[in-house]
C-alpha positions in Angstrom: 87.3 44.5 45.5 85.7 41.8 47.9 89.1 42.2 50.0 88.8 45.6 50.5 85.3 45.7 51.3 86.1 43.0 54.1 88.8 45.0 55.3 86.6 48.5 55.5 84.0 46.1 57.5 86.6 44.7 59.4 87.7 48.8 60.2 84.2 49.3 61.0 83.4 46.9 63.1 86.3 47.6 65.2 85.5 51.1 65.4 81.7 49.9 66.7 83.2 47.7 68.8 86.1 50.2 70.6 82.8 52.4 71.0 81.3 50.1 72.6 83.7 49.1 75.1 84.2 52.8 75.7 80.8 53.6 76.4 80.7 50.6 78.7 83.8 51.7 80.7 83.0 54.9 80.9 79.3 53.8 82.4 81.1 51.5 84.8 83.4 54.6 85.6 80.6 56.7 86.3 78.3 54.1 88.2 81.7 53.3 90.9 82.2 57.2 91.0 78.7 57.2 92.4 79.5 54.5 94.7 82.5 56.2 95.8 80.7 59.1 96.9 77.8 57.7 98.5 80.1 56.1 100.7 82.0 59.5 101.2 78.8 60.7 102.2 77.7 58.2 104.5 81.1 57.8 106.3 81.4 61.2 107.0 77.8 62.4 108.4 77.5 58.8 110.3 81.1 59.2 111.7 79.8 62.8 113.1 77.0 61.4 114.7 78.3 58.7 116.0 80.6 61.3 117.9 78.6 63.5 118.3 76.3 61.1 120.5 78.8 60.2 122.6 78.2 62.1 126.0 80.5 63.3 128.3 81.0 61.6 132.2 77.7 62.5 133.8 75.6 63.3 131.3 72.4 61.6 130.3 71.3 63.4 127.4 72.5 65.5 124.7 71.5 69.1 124.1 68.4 69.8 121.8 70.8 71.7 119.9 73.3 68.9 119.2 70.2 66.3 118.6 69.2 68.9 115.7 72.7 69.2 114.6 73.1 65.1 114.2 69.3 65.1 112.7 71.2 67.0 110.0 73.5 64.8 109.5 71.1 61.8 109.3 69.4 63.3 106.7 72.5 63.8 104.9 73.3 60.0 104.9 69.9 59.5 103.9 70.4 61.3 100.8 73.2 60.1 100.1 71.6 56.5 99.9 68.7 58.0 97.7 71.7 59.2 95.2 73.1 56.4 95.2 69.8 54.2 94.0 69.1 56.7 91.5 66.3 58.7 93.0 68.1 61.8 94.9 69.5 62.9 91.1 72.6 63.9 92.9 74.0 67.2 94.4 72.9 69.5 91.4 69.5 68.1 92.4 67.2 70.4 94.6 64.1 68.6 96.0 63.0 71.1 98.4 63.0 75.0 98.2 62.9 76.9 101.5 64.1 80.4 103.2 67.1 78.8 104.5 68.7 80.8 107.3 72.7 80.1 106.8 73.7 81.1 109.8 71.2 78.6 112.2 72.3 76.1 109.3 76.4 76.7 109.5 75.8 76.4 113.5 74.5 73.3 113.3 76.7 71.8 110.7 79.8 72.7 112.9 77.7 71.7 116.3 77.6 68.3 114.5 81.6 68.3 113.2 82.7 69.5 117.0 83.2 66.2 117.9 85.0 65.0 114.8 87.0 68.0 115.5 88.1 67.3 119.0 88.7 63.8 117.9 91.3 64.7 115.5 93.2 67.3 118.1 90.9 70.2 116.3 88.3 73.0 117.2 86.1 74.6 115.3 84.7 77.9 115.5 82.1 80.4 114.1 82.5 83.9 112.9 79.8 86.5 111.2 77.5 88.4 112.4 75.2 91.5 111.0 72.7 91.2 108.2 70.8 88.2 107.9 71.9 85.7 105.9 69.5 83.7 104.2 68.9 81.9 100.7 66.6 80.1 99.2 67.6 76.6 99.1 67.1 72.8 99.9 68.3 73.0 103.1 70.1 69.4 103.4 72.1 70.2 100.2 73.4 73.1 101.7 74.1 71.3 104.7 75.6 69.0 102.6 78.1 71.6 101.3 78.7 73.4 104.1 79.9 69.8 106.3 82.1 68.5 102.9 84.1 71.7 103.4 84.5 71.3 107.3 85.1 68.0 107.3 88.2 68.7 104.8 89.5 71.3 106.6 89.5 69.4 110.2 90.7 66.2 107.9 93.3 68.5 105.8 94.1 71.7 107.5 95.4 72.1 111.2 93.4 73.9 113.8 92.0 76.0 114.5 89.5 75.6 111.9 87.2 78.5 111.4 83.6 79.5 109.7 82.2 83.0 109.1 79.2 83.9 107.4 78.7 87.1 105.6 76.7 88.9 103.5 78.1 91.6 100.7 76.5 92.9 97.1 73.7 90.3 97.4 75.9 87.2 98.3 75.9 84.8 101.3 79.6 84.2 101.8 80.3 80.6 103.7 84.0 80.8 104.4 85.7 77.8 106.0 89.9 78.5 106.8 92.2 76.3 108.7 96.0 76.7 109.3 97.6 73.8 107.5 99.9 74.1 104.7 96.8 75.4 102.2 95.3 73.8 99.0 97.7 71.1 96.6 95.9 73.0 93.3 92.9 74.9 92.3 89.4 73.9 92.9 88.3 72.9 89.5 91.6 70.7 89.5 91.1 69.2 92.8 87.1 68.3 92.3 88.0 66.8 89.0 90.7 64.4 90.5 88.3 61.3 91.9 87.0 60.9 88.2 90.5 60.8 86.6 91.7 58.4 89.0 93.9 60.3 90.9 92.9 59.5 94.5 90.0 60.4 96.7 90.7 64.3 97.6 88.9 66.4 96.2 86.0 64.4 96.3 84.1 66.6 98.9 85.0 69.8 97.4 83.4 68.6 93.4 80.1 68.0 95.6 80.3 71.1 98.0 80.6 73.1 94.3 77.7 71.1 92.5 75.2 72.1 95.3 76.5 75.5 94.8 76.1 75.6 91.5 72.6 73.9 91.8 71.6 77.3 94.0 73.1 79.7 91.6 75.7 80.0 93.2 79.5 78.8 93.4 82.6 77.4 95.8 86.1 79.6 95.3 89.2 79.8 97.0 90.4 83.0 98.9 93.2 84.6 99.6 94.4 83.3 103.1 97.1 84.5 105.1 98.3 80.7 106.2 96.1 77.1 105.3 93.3 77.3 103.2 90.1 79.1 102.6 87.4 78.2 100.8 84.5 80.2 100.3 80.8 78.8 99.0 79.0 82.1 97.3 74.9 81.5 97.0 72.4 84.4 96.1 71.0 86.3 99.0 67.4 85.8 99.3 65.3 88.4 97.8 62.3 89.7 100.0 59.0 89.2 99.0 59.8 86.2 97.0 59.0 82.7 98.1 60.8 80.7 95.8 64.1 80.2 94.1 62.9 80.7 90.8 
């Protein structure tokens, strides 16, 4: 009888322990995931501005529109470093709410990426035009979003590499294509492979389709003709309303 119950205890406190250890690994997992993509989003947004920066042979200055484009992407590495100590709460976070014009906003982001692009042998260019495209959102997630899914196509695809912005049925369509040889598997595959271990790609797409989610929204693939196309979907903002909610 004593034997037995020292044998259930035994069970049991390997069971607690196991536990344990799991809970522990799976906190360590989740704390270098967060490092992982806190570096992800530093690299890239400093790496564009860094490029961006760099002036051409008889130039002093850049343009105001390329200074706003790398302000952009500042602010991007800035958040990055707030989700990294805990206090940005990540992409599915929204701090601010604003009328968010997509179209100024996708300008921008690739105005920042050009650079980045011409580095790597790439162009990028911007399609859309009609109604006006805007959402209520915080703006530097979006921006977030929007330069994940450039900076995989110029990093992924081959050029060109192209953005158009539409709106249909109450949707703001983002769609970034490229010509290279198209997505290795779905979405919600590839933004799940950084936390099973099973390299880095994928990384910017899982955080592109949180801040989607965040605005209501959602990233999906499209049908392309050649590359890839990925398409970020957010709810048109409604007139007369000043908030997201």
């Amino acid at each position: 009888m004593v034997s037995t119950a020292v044998t259930v205890a035994g069970w049991v406190a390997a069971g607690l322990a196991g536990a344990l250890a799991a809970g522990v690994l799976r906190a360590y997992g989740d704390r270098m995931e967060a490092v992982a993509r806190a570096c992800h989003e530093l690299r890239g947004p400093l790496t564009a501005a860094r490029l961006g920066l760099a002036l051409p042979t008889g130039q002093t200055l850049p343009s105001p529109t390329r200074l706003r484009a790398i302000d952009t992407e500042l602010g991007r590495a800035a958040l990055a470093l707030d989700d990294l100590s805990g206090t940005g709460g990540g992409p599915r976070r929204l701090w601010r709410l604003d009328r968010v014009d997509v179209r100024a906003l996708v300008a921008d982001c690739v105005e920042a990426w050009q650079a980045s692009a011409s580095a790597a042998g790439s162009a990028v260019t911007v399609g859309g035009s009609g109604a006006e495209a805007a959402v209520w959102g915080d703006r530097l997630r979006l921006a977030q979003a929007i330069g994940n899914l450039v900076a995989n196509a110029i990093e992924h695809g081959r050029a060109p590499v192209g953005v158009d912005v539409a709106v249909r049925g109450g949707v703001v369509r983002v769609a970034v294509s490229d010509e290279g040889p198209g997505l290795p598997a779905p979405v919600p595959e590839l933004r799940q492979r950084p936390r099973r271990g099973r390299g880095p790609r994928g990384r910017g797409l899982a955080i592109a389709a949180e801040v989607a989610e965040a605005h209501g929204g959602a990233l999906v693939s499209a049908p392309s003709r050649r590359g890839a196309r990925l398409v970020l979907e957010l709810p048109v903002a409604v007139p007369g309303r000043d908030s997201a909610n």
